[in-house]
NURORO-44764 format. One line per 5 residues: number of its first residue (from 1); their letters; for each residue x, y, z of N, C-alpha, C. Coordinates in nm, 3 decimals. Layout:
BEGIN
NUM) A) X Y Z X Y Z X Y Z ~ ... $
//
This chain:
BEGIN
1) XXXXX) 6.212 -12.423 12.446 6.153 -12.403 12.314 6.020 -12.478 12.300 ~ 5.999 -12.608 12.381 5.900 -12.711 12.343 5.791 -12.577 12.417 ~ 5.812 -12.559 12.524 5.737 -12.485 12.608 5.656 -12.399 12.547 ~ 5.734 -12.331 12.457 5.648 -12.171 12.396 5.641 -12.275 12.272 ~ 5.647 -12.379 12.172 5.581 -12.379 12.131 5.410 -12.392 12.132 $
6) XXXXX) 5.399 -12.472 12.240 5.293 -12.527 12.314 5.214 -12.395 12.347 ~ 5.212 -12.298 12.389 5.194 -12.191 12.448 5.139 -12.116 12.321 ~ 5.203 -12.134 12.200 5.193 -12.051 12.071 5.084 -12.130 11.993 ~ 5.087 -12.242 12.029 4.991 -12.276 11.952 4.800 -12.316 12.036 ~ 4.824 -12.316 12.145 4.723 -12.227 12.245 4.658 -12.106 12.204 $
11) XXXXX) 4.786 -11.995 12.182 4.726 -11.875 12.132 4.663 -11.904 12.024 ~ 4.709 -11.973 11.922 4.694 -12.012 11.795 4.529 -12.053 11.800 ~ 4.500 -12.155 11.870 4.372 -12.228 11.886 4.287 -12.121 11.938 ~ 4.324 -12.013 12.016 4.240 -11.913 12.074 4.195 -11.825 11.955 ~ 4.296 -11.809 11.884 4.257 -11.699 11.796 4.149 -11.776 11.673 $
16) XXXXX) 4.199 -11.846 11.666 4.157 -11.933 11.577 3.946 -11.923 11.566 ~ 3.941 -11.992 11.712 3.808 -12.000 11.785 3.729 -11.828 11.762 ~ 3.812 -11.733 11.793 3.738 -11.603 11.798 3.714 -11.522 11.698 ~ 3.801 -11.579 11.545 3.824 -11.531 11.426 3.670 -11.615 11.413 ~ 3.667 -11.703 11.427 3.539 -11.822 11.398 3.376 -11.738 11.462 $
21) XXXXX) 3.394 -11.743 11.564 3.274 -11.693 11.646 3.304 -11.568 11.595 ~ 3.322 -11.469 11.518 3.352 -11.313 11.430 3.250 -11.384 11.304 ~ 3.292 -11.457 11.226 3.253 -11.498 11.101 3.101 -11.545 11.135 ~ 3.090 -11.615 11.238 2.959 -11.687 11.261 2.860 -11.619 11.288 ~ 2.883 -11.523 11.336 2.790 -11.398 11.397 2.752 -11.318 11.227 $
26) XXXXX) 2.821 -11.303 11.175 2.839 -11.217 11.071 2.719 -11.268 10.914 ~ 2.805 -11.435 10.947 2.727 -11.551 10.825 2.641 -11.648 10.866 ~ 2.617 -11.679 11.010 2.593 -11.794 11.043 2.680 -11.920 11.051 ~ 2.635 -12.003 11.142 2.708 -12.099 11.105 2.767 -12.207 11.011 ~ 2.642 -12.229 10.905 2.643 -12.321 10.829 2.708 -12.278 10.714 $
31) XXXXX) 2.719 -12.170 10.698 2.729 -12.070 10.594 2.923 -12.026 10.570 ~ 2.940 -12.004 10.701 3.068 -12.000 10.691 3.194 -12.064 10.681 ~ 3.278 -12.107 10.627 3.378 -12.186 10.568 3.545 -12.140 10.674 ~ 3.605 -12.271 10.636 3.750 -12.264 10.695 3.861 -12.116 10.634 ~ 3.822 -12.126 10.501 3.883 -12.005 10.397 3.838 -11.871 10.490 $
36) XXXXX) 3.736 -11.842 10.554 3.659 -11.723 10.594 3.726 -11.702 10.687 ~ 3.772 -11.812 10.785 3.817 -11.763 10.940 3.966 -11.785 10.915 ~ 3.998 -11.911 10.830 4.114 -11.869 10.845 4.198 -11.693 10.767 ~ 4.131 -11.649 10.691 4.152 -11.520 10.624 4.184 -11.396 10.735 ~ 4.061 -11.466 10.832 4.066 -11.325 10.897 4.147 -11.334 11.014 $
41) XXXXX) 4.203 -11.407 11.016 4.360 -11.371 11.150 4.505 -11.417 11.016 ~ 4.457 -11.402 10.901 4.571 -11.451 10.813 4.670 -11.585 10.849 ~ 4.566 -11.677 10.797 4.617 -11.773 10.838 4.570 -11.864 10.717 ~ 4.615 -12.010 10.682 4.569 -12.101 10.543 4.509 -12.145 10.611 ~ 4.425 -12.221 10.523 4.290 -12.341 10.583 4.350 -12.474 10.609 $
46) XXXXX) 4.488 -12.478 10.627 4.571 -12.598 10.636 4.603 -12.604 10.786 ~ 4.615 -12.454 10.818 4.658 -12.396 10.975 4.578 -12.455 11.056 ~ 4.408 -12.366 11.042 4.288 -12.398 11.063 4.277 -12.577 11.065 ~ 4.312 -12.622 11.000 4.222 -12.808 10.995 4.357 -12.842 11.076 ~ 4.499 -12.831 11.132 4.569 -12.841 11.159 4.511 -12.861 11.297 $
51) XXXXX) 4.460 -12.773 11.345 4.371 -12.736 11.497 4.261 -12.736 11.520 ~ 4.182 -12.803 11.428 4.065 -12.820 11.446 4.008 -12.928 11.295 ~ 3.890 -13.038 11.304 3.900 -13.104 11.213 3.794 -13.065 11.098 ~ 3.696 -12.972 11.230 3.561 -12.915 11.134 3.511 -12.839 11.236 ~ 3.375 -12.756 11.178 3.340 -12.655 11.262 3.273 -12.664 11.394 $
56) XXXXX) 3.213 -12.823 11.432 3.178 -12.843 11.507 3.273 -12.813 11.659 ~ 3.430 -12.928 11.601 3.521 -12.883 11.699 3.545 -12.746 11.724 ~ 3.549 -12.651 11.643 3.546 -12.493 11.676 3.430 -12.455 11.761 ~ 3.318 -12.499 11.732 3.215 -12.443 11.791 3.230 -12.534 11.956 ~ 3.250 -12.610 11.989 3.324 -12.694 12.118 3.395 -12.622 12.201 $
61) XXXXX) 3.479 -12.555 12.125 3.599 -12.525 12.229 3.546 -12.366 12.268 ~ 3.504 -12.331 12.159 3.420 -12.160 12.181 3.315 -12.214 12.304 ~ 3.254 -12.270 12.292 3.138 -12.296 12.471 3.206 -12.289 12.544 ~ 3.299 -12.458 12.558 3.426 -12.472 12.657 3.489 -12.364 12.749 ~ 3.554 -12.270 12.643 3.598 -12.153 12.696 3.550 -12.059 12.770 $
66) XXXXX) 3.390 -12.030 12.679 3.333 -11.892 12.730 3.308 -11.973 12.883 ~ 3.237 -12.109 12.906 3.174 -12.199 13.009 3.341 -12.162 13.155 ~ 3.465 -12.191 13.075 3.566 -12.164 13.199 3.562 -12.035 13.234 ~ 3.570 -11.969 13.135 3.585 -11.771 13.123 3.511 -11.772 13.231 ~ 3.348 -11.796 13.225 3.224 -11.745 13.330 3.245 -11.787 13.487 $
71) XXXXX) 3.259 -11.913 13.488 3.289 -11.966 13.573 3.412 -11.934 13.652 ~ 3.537 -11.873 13.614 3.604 -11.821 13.690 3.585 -11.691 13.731 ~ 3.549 -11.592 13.642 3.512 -11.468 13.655 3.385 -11.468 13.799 ~ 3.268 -11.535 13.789 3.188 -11.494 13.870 3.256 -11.598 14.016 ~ 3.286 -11.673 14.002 3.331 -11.762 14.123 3.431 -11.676 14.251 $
76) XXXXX) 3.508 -11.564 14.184 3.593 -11.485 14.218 3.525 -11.410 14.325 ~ 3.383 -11.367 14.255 3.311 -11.297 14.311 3.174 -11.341 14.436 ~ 3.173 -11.456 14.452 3.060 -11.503 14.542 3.123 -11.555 14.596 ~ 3.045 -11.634 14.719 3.056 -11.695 14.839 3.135 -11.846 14.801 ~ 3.204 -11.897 14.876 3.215 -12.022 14.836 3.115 -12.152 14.875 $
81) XXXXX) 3.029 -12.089 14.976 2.949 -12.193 15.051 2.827 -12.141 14.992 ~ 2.732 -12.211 14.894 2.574 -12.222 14.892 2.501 -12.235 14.965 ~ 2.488 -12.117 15.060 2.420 -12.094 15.152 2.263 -12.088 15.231 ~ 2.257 -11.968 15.111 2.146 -11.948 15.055 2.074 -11.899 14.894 ~ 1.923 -11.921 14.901 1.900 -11.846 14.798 1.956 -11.731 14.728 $
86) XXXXX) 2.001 -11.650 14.818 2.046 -11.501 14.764 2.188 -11.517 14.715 ~ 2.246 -11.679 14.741 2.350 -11.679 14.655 2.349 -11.700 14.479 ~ 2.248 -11.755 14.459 2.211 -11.766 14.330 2.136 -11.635 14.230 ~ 2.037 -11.537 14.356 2.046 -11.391 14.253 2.191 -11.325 14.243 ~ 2.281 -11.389 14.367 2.406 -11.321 14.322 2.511 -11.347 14.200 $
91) XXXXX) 2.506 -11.457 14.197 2.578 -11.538 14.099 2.472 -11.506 13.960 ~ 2.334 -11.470 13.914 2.295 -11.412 13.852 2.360 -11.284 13.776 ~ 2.338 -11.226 13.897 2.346 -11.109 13.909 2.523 -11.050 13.794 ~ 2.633 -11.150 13.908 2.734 -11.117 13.812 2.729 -11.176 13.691 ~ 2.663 -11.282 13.666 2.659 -11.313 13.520 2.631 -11.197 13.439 $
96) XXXXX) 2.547 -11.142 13.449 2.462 -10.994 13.385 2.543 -10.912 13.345 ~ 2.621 -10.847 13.498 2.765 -10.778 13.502 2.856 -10.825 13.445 ~ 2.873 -10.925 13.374 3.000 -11.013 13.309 2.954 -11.010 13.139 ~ 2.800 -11.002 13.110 2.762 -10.987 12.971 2.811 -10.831 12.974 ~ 2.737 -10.800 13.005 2.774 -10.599 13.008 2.933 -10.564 13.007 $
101) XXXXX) 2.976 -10.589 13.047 3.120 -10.583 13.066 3.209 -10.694 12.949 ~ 3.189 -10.764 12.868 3.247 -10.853 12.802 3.198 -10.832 12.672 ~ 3.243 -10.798 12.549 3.201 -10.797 12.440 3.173 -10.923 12.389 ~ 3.318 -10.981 12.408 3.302 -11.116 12.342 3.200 -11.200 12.403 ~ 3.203 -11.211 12.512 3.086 -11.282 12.612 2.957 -11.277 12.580 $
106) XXXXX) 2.918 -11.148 12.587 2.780 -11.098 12.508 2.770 -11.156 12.364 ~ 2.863 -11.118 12.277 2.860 -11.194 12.141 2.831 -11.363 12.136 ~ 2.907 -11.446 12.206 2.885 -11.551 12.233 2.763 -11.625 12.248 ~ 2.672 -11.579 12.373 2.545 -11.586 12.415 2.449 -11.532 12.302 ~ 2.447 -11.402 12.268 2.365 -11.378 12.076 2.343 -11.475 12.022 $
111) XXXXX) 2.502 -11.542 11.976 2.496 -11.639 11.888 2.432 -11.769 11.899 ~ 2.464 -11.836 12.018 2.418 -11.971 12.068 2.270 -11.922 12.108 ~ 2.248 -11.821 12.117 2.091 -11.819 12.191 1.985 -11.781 12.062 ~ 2.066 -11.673 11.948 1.943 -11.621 11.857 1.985 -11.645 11.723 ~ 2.128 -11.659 11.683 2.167 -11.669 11.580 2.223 -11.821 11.534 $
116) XXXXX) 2.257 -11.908 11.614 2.288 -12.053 11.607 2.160 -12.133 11.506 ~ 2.256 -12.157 11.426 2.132 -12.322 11.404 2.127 -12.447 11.434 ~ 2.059 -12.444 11.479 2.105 -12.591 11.601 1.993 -12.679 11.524 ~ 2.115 -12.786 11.513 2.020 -12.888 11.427 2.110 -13.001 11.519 ~ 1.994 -13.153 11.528 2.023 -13.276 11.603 2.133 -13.328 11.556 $
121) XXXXX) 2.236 -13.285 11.492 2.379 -13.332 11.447 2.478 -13.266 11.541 ~ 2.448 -13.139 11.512 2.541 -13.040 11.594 2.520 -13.060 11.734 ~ 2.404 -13.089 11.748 2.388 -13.090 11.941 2.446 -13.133 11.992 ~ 2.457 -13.279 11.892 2.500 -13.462 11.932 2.647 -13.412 11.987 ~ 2.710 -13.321 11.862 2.873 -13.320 11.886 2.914 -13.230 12.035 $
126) XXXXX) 2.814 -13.111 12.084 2.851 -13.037 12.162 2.774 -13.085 12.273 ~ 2.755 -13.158 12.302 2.582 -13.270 12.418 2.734 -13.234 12.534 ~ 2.846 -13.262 12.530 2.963 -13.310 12.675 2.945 -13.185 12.696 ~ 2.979 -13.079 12.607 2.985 -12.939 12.682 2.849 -12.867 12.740 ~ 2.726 -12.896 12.675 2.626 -12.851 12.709 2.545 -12.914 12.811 $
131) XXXXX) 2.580 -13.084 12.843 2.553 -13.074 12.940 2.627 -13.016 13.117 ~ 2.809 -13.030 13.056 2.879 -12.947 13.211 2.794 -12.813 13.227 ~ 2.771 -12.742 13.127 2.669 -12.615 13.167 2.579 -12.635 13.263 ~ 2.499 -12.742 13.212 2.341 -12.728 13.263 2.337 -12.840 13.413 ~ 2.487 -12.913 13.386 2.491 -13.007 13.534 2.518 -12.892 13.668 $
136) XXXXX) 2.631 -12.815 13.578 2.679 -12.680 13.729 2.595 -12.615 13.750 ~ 2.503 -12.586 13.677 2.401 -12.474 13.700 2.298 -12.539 13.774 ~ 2.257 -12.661 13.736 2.121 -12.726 13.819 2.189 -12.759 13.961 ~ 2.327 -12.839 13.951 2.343 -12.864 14.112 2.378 -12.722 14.175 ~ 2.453 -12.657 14.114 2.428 -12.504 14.195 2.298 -12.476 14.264 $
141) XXXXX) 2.214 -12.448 14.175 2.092 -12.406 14.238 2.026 -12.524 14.267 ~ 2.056 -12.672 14.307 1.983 -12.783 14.378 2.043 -12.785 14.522 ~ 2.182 -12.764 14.507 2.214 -12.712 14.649 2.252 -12.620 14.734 ~ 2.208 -12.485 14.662 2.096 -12.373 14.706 2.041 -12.422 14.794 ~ 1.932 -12.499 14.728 1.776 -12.489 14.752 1.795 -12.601 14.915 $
146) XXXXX) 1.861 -12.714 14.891 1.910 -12.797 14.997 1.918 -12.730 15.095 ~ 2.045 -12.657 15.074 2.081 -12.574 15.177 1.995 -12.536 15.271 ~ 1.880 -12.437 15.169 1.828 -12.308 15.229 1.690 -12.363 15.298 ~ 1.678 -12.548 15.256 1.551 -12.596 15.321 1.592 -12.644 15.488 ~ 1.728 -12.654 15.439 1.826 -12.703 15.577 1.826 -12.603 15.702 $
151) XXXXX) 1.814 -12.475 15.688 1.863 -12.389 15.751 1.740 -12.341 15.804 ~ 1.576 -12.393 15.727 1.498 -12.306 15.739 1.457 -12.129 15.695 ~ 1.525 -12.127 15.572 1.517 -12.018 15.525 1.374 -12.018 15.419 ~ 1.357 -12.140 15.386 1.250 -12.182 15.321 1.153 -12.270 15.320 ~ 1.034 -12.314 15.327 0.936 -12.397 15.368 0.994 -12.519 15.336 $
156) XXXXX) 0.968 -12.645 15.477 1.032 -12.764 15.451 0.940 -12.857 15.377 ~ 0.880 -12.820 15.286 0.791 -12.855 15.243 0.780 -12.837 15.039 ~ 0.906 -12.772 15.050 0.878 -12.729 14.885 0.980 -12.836 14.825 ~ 0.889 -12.877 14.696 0.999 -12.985 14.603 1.073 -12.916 14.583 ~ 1.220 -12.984 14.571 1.329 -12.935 14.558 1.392 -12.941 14.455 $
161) XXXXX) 1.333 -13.055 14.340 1.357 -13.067 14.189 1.220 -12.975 14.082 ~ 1.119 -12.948 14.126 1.045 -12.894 14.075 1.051 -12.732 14.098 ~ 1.101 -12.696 14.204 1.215 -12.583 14.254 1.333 -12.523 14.165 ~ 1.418 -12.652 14.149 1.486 -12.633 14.070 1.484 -12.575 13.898 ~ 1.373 -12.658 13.858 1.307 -12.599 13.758 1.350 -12.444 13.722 $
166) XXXXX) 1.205 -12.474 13.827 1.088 -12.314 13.793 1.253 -12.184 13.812 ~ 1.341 -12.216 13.858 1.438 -12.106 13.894 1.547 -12.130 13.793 ~ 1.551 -12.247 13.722 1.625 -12.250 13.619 1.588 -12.183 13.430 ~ 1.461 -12.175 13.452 1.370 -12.161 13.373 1.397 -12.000 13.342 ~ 1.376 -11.934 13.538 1.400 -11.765 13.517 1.523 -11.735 13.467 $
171) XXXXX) 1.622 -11.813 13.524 1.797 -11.786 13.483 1.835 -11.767 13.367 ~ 1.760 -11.869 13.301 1.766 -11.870 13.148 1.686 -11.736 13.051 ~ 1.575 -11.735 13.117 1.494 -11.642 13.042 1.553 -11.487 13.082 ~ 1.598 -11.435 13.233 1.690 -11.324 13.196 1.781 -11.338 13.135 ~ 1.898 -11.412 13.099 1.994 -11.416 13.003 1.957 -11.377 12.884 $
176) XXXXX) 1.854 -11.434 12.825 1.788 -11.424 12.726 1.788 -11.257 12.672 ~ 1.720 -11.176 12.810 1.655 -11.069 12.795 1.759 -10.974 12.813 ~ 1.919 -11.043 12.823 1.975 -10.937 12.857 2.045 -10.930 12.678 ~ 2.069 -11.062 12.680 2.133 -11.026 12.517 2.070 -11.012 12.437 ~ 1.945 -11.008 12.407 1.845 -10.964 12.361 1.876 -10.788 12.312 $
181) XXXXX) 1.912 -10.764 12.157 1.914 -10.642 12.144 1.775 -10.548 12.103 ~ 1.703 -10.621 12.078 1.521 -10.592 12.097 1.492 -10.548 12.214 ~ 1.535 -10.586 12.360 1.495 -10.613 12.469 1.574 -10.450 12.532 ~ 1.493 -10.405 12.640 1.542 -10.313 12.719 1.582 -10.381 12.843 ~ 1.711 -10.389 12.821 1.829 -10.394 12.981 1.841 -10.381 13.037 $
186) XXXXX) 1.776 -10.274 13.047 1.844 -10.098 13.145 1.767 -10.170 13.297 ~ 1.692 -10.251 13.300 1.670 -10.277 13.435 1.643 -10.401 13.448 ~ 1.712 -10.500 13.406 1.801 -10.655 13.442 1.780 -10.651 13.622 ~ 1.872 -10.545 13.657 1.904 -10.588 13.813 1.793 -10.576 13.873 ~ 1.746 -10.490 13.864 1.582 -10.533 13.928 1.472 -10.609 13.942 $
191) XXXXX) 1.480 -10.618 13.794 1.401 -10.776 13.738 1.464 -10.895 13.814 ~ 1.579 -10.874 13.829 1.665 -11.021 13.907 1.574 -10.995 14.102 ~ 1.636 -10.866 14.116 1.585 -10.871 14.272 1.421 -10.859 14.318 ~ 1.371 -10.825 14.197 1.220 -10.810 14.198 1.193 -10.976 14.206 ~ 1.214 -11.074 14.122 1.197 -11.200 14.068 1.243 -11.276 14.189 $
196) XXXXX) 1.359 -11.232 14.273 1.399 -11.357 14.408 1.301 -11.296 14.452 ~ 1.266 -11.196 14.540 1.169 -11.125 14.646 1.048 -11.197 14.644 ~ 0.977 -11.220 14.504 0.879 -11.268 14.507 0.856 -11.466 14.523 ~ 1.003 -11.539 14.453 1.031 -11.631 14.450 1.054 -11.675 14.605 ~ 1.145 -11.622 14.636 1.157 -11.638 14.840 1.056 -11.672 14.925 $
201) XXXXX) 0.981 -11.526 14.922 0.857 -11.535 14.994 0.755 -11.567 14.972 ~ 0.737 -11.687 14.838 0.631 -11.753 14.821 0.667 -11.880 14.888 ~ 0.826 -11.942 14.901 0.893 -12.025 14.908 0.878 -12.061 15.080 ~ 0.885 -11.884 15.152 0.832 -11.906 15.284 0.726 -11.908 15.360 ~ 0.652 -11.918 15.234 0.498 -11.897 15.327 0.491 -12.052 15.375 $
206) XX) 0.401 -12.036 15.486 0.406 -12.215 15.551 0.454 -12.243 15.665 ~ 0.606 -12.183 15.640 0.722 -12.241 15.785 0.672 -12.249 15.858 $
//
């Protein structure tokens, strides 16, 4: 019995979080209240503060999640060894395939990227989750780049933190362009393989 309660109230916290990120998209963040989300999976605002203390913690566990969601989903799909560069348009690549394919996913990224109001309070509270994002993503592609200077795939000669950058910079800005409902999509994957091609072989001129 202890078991499924535990289990039920998991679901509970899940639903909870996605009734939330529904409302937030809809009102914004600041705008929307415990009464709003808890309404919309029929639930009291007693339920809601029960599992959460304020919206910040909601907005926490919504990163958290989507951050495990991604991370298992594309991990499934690539190499386990950072090999090379072309592991990182790959791991791109399914990110893209994982917005396209994920409603909620796509919704998520909207929000935190065009619809969020991010003010120096809110950051403060979500700073643990936002930085595991931006730590996996930079050492990902820092030891890429290691790798691929190791192997000679790329000039032994290129900074490897200023590297890091300039390729973290693109990662971000296609994401951008994919959830972007202004933005035409329709050729993401190219833009990704157009963008290494040229990134690579500037990377090898020299050797």
């Amino acid at each position: 019995m202890a078991r499924r309660t535990k289990e039920e109230a998991e679901q509970t916290r899940k639903d909870i979080a996605l009734a939330a990120l529904e409302v937030f998209c809809e009102k914004g963040y600041s705008k929307t209240t415990f009464d709003e989300i808890a309404k919309r999976i029929n639930l009291t605002k007693g339920a809601v503060y029960w599992h959460f203390r304020n919206k910040a913690d909601i907005l926490t566990a919504i990163i958290r999640k989507a951050f495990e969601i991604t991370r298992k989903e594309i991990e499934q799909r690539i190499p386990n060894k950072v090999d090379s560069l072309r592991v990182i348009q790959q791991y791109l690549k399914e990110e893209i395939a994982l917005i396209k394919k994920s409603k909620i996913f796509h919704q998520f990224l909207f929000f935190v990227i065009y619809q969020m109001e991010w003010s120096e309070a809110i950051l403060n509270k979500v700073s643990s989750e936002i930085k595991d994002i931006e730590n996996f993503n930079g050492d990902f592609i820092k030891q890429a780049l290691i790798n691929a200077k190791e192997s000679g795939e790329i000039s032994a000669d290129i900074d490897i933190e200023e590297t890091r950058i300039m390729i973290t910079c693109l990662w971000q800005g296609i994401i951008k362009q994919a959830v972007d409902p202004k933005a035409d999509s329709s050729q993401i994957e190219k833009l990704i393989d157009t963008s290494f091609d040229i990134l690579i072989k500037g990377m090898q001129e020299g050797r």
